[in-house]
C-alpha positions as CSV (number, residue, x, y, z in Angstrom):
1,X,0.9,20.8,32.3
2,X,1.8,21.1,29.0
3,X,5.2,22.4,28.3
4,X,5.3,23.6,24.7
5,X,9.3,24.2,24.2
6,X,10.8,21.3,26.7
7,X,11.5,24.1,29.5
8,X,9.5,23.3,32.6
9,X,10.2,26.4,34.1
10,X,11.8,29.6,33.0
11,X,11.8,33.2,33.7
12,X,9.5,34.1,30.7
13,X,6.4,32.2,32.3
14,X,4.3,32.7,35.5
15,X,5.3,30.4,38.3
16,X,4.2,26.7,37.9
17,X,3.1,27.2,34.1
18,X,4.6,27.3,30.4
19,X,1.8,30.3,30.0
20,X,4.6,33.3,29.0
21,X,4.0,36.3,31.1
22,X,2.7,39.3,29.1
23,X,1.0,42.8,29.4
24,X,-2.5,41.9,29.4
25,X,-1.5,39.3,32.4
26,X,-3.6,36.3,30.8
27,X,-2.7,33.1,32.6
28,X,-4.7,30.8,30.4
29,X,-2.9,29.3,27.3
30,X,-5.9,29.1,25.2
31,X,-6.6,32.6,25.6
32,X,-3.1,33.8,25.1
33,X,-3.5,32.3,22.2
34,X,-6.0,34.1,20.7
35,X,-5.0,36.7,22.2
36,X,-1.3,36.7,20.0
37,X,-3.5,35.8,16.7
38,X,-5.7,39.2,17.2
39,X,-3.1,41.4,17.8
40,X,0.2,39.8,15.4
41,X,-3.2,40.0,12.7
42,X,-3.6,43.7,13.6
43,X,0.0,44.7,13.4
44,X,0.8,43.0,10.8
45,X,-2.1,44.7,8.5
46,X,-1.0,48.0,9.7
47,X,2.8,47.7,9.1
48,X,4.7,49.5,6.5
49,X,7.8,48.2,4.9
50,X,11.3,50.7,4.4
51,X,13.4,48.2,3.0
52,X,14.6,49.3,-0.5
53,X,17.5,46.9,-0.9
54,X,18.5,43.3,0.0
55,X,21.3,44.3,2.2
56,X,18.5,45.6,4.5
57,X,17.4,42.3,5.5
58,X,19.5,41.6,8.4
59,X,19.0,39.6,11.6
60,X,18.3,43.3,13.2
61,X,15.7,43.6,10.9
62,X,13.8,40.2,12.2
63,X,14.2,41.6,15.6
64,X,12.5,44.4,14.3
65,X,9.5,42.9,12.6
66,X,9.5,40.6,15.9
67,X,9.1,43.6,17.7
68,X,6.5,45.1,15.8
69,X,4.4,41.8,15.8
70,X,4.5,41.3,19.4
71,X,5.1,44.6,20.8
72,X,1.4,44.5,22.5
73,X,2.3,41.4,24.4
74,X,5.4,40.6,25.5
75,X,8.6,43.2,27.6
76,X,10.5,41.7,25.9
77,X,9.4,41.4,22.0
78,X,12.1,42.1,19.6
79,X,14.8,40.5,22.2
80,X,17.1,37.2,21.7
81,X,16.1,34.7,23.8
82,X,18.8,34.1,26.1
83,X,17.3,30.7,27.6
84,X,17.7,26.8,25.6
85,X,14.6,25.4,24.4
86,X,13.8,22.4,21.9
87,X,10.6,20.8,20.8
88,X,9.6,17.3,20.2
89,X,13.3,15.7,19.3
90,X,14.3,19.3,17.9
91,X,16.8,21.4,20.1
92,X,17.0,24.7,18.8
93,X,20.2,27.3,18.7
94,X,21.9,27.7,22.0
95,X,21.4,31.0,23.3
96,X,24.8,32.1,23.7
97,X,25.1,30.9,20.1
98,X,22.2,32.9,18.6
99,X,23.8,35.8,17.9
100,X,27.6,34.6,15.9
101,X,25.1,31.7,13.6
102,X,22.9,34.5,12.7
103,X,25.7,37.0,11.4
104,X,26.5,34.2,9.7
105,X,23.5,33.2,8.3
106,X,22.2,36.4,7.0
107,X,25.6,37.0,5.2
108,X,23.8,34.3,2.8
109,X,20.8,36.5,2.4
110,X,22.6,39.0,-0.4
111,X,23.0,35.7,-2.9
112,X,19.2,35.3,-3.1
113,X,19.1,38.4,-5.5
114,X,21.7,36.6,-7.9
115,X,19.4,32.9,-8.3
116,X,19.4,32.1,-11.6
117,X,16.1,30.2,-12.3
118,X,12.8,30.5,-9.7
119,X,14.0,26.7,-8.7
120,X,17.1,27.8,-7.5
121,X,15.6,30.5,-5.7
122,X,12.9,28.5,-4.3
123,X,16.1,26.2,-2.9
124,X,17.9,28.5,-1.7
125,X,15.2,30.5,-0.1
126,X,13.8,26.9,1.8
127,X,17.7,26.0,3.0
128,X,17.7,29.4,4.4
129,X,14.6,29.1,6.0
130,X,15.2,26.0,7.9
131,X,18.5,26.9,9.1
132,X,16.6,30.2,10.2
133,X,13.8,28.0,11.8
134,X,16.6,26.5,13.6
135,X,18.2,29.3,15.6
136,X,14.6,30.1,16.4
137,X,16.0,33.2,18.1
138,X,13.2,34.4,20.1
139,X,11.5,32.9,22.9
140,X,7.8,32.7,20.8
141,X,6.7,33.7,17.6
142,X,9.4,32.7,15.6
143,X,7.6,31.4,12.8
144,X,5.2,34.1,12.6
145,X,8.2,36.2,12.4
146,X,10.4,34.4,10.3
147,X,7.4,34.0,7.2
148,X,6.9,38.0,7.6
149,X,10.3,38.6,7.1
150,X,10.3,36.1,4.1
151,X,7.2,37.6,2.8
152,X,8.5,41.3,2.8
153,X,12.1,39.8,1.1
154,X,10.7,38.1,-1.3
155,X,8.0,40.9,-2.5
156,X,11.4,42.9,-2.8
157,X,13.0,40.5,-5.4
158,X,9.9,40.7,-7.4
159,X,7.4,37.6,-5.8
160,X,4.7,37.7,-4.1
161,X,3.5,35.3,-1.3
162,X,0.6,33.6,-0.6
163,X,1.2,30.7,2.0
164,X,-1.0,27.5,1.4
165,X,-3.7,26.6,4.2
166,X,-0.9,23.7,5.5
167,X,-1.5,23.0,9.5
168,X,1.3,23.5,11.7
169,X,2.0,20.0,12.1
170,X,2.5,19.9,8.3
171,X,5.3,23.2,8.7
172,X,6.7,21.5,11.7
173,X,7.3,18.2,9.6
174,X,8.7,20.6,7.1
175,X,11.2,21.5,9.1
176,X,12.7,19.0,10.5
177,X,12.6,16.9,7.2
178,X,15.1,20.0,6.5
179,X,17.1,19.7,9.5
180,X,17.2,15.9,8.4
181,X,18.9,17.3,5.0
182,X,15.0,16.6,2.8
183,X,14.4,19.7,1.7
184,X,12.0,18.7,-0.5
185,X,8.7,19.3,2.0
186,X,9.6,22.7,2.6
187,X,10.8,23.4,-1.0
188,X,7.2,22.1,-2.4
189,X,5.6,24.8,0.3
190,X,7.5,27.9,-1.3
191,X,6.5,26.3,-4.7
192,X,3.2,26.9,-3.6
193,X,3.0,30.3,-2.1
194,X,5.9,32.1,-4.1
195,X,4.2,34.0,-7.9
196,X,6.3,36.3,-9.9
197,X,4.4,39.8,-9.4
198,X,2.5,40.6,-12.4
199,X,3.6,43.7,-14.0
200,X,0.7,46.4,-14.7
């Protein structure tokens, strides 16, 4: 059995499995899979952004997008996790710590709007993004959730974002050359993806 975040059993996942229990009751990985890509893809075409200022961007807005992302799937979409997980050599946020490092963490969020060059945005928006990566707050789909919520901040400071066609191993490596204080990897991503919006 595989065992995706280093839990071998937990209450999100049907008895004897690390297949997460969800409303369409699919017990097969692979076709939860698929499953998630078809409807995150869906939900995320139809969603509509209210966000109007920086200060909006709060860790109750990423439970929100969460929410709407994985609404069709999972009870408990939009929720804190509340059990430990890691993966590979990677140990995420404690659960019980989840919620004080992300008030603290999204305190950091108004700053962004004051970067004075796009390099210093691009590093600041990459530190920020693996310390988020880090808490990896929910149970699944925090990277889904977390480039969303990157996606709609940045379109608000005047970028848009198109992400590269990197594999996951290549975000994963990313990562956790951040969380080993490299930031470059992840920095040279955001290079790639983030364009000033043209003005018509």
């Amino acid at each position: 059995m595989r065992d995706k975040y280093g839990v071998s059993q937990d209450r999100y996942c049907y008895q004897g499995t690390d297949v997460l229990i969800n409303r369409l009751n699919i017990q097969e990985a692979d076709a939860l899979d698929e499953a998630e890509a078809r409807f995150t893809s869906k939900r995320y075409r139809n969603y509509q952004s209210v966000c109007t200022s920086v200060s909006d961007f709060s860790f109750d807005h990423l439970k929100i997008l969460h929410k709407h992302l994985f609404q069709d799937l999972y009870d408990w979409a939009g929720e804190v996790r509340d059990v430990d997980i890691s993966k590979g050599n990677t140990r995420f946020c404690t659960a019980g710590r989840i919620e004080p490092a992300a008030l603290k963490l999204f305190k950091q969020i108004s700053s962004l709007s004051n970067s004075q060059s796009l390099d210093s945005l691009i590093h600041h928006v990459a530190d920020l993004f693996c310390e988020l990566n880090l808490l990896h707050p929910f149970k699944e789909g925090n990277g889904r959730t977390l480039r969303f919520f990157f996606e709609e901040l940045l379109y608000l400071l005047g970028f848009d974002v198109n992400w590269p066609e990197i594999s996951q191993k290549e975000w994963i490596d990313a990562n956790v050359a951040g969380l080993h204080l490299d930031l470059s990897p992840l920095e040279d991503i955001f290079k790639q993806s983030i364009s000033p919006i043209s003005s018509k």
